[in-house]
Backbone as CSV, one residue per row, in Angstrom:
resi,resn,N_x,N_y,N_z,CA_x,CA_y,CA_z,C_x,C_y,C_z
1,UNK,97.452,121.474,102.334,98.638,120.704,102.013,99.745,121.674,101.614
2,UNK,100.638,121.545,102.429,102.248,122.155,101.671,103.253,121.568,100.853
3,UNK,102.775,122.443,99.570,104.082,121.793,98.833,105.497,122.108,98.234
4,UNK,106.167,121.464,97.968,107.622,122.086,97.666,107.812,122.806,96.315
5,UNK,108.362,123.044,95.510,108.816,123.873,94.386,108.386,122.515,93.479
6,UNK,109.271,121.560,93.604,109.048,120.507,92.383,107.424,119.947,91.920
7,UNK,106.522,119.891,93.607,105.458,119.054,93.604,104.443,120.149,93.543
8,UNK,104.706,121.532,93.783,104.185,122.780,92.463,104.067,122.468,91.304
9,UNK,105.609,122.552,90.714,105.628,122.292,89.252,104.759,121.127,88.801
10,UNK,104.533,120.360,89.479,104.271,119.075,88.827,102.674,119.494,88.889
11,UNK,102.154,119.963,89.514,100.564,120.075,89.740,100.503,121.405,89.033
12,UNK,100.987,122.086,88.468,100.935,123.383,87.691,100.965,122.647,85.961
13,UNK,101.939,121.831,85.557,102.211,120.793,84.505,100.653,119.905,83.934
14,UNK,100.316,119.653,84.974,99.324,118.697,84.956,98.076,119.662,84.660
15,UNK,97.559,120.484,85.340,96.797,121.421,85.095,96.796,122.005,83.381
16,UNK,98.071,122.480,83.367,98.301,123.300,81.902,98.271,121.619,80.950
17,UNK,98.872,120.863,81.280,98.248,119.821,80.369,96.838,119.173,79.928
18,UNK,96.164,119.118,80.940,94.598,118.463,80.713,93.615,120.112,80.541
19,UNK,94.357,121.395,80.371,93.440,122.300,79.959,93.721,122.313,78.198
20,UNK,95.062,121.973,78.115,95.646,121.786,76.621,94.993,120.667,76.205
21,UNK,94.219,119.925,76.853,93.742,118.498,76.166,94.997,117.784,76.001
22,UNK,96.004,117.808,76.143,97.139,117.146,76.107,97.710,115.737,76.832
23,UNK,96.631,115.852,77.810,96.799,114.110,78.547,95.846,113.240,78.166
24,UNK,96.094,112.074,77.128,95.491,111.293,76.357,94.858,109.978,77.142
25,UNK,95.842,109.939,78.374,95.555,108.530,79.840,94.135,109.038,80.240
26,UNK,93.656,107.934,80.550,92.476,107.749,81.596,93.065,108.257,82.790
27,UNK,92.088,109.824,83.366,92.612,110.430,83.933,91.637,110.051,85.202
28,UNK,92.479,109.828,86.400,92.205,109.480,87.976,90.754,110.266,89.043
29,UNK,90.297,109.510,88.804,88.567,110.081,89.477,88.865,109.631,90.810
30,UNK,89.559,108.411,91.020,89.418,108.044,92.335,91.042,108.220,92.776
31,UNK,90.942,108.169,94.323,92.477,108.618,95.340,92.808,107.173,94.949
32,UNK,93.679,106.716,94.948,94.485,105.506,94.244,95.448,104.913,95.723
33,UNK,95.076,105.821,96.954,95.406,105.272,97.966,94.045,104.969,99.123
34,UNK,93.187,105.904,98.800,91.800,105.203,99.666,90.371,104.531,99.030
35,UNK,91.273,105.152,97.884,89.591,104.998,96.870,88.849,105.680,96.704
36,UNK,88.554,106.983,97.401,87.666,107.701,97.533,87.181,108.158,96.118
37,UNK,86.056,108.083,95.561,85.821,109.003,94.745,85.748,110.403,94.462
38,UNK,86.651,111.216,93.791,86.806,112.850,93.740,85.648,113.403,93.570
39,UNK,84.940,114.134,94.693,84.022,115.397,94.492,84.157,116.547,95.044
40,UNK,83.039,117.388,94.827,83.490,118.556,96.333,83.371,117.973,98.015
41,UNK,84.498,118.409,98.456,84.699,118.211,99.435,85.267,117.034,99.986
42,UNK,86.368,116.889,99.025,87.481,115.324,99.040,88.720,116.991,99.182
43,UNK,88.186,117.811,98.921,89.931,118.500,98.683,90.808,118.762,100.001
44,UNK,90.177,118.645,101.123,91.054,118.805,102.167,91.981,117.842,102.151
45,UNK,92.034,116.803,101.817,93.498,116.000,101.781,93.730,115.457,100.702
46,UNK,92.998,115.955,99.312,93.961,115.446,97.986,93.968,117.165,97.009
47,UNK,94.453,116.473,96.332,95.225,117.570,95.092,94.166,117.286,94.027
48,UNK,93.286,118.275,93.658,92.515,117.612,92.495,91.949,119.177,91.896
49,UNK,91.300,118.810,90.232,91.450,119.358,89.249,89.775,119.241,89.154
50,UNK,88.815,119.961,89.113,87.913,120.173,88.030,87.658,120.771,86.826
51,UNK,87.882,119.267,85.711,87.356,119.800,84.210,86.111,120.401,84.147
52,UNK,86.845,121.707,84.206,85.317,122.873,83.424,84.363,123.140,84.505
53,UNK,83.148,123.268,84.573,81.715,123.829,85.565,81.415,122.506,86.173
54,UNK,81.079,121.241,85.118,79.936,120.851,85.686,81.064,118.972,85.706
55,UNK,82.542,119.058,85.075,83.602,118.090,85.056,83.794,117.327,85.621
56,UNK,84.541,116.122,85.343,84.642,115.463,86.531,86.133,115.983,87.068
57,UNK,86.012,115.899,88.915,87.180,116.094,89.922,88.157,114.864,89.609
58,UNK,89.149,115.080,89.001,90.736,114.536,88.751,91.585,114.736,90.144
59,UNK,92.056,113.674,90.391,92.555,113.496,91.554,93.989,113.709,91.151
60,UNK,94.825,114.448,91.633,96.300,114.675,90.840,97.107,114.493,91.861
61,UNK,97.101,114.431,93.504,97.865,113.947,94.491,96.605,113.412,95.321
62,UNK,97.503,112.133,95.976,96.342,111.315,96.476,96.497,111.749,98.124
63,UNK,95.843,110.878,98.894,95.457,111.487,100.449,96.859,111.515,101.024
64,UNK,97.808,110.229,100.760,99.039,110.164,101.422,99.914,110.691,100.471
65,UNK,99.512,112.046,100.132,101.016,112.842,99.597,101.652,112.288,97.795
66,UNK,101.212,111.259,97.662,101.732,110.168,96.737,100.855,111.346,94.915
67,UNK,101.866,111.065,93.958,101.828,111.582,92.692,100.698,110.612,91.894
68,UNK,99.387,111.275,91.454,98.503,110.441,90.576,98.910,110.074,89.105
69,UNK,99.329,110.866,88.746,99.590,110.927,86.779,100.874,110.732,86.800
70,UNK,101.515,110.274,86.089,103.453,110.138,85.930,103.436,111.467,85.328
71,UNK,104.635,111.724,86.224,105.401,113.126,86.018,105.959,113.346,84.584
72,UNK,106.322,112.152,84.085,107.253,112.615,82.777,106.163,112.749,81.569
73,UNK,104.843,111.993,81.914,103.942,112.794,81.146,103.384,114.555,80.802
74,UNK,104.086,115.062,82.125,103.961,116.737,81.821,105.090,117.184,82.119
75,UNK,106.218,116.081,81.643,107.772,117.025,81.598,108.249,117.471,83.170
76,UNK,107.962,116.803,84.099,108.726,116.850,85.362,109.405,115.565,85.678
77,UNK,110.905,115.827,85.992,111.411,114.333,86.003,111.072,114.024,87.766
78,UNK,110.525,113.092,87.656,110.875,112.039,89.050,111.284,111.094,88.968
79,UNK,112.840,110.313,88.814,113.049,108.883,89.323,112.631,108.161,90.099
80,UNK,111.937,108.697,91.075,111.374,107.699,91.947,109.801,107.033,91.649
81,UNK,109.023,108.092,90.691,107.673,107.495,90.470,107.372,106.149,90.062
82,UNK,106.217,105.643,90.773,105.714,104.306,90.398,104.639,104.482,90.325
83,UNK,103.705,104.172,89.320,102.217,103.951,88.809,101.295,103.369,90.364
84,UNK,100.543,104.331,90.815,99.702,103.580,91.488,99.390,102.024,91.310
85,UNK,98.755,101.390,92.712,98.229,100.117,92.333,96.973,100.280,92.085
């Protein structure tokens, strides 16, 4: 996946936040656009995070490109974000 400067920042944010323990939300196991449940070998088409060795895979961009966690929770503005369904 290629991403731009902002949708860097935002997946760099998110990272340094849930290593800070700093994201308090029920954090996204599943793609919120297919459902898939995050394990190894979901990463070819999502953005995702494993807490620690043995953690669960946090899904942080879903299959269609789309933002998992709200941005302004790790200080990146997006006006356009909307909470998954």
């Amino acid at each position: 996946m290629i991403v731009d400067n902002r949708t860097g920042r935002y997946i760099q944010a998110v990272v340094d936040k849930i290593e800070e323990g700093r994201l308090t939300m029920r954090l996204p196991t599943r793609c919120p656009e297919c459902d898939q449940l995050m394990s190894l070998g979901t990463e070819s088409n999502h953005v995702v995070y494993r807490i620690g060795r043995e953690g669960a895979m946090i899904c942080i961009i879903g299959c269609e490109g789309y933002w998992c966690i709200n941005p302004a929770l790790v200080g990146v503005e997006s006006e356009n974000w909307q909470a998954p369904a």
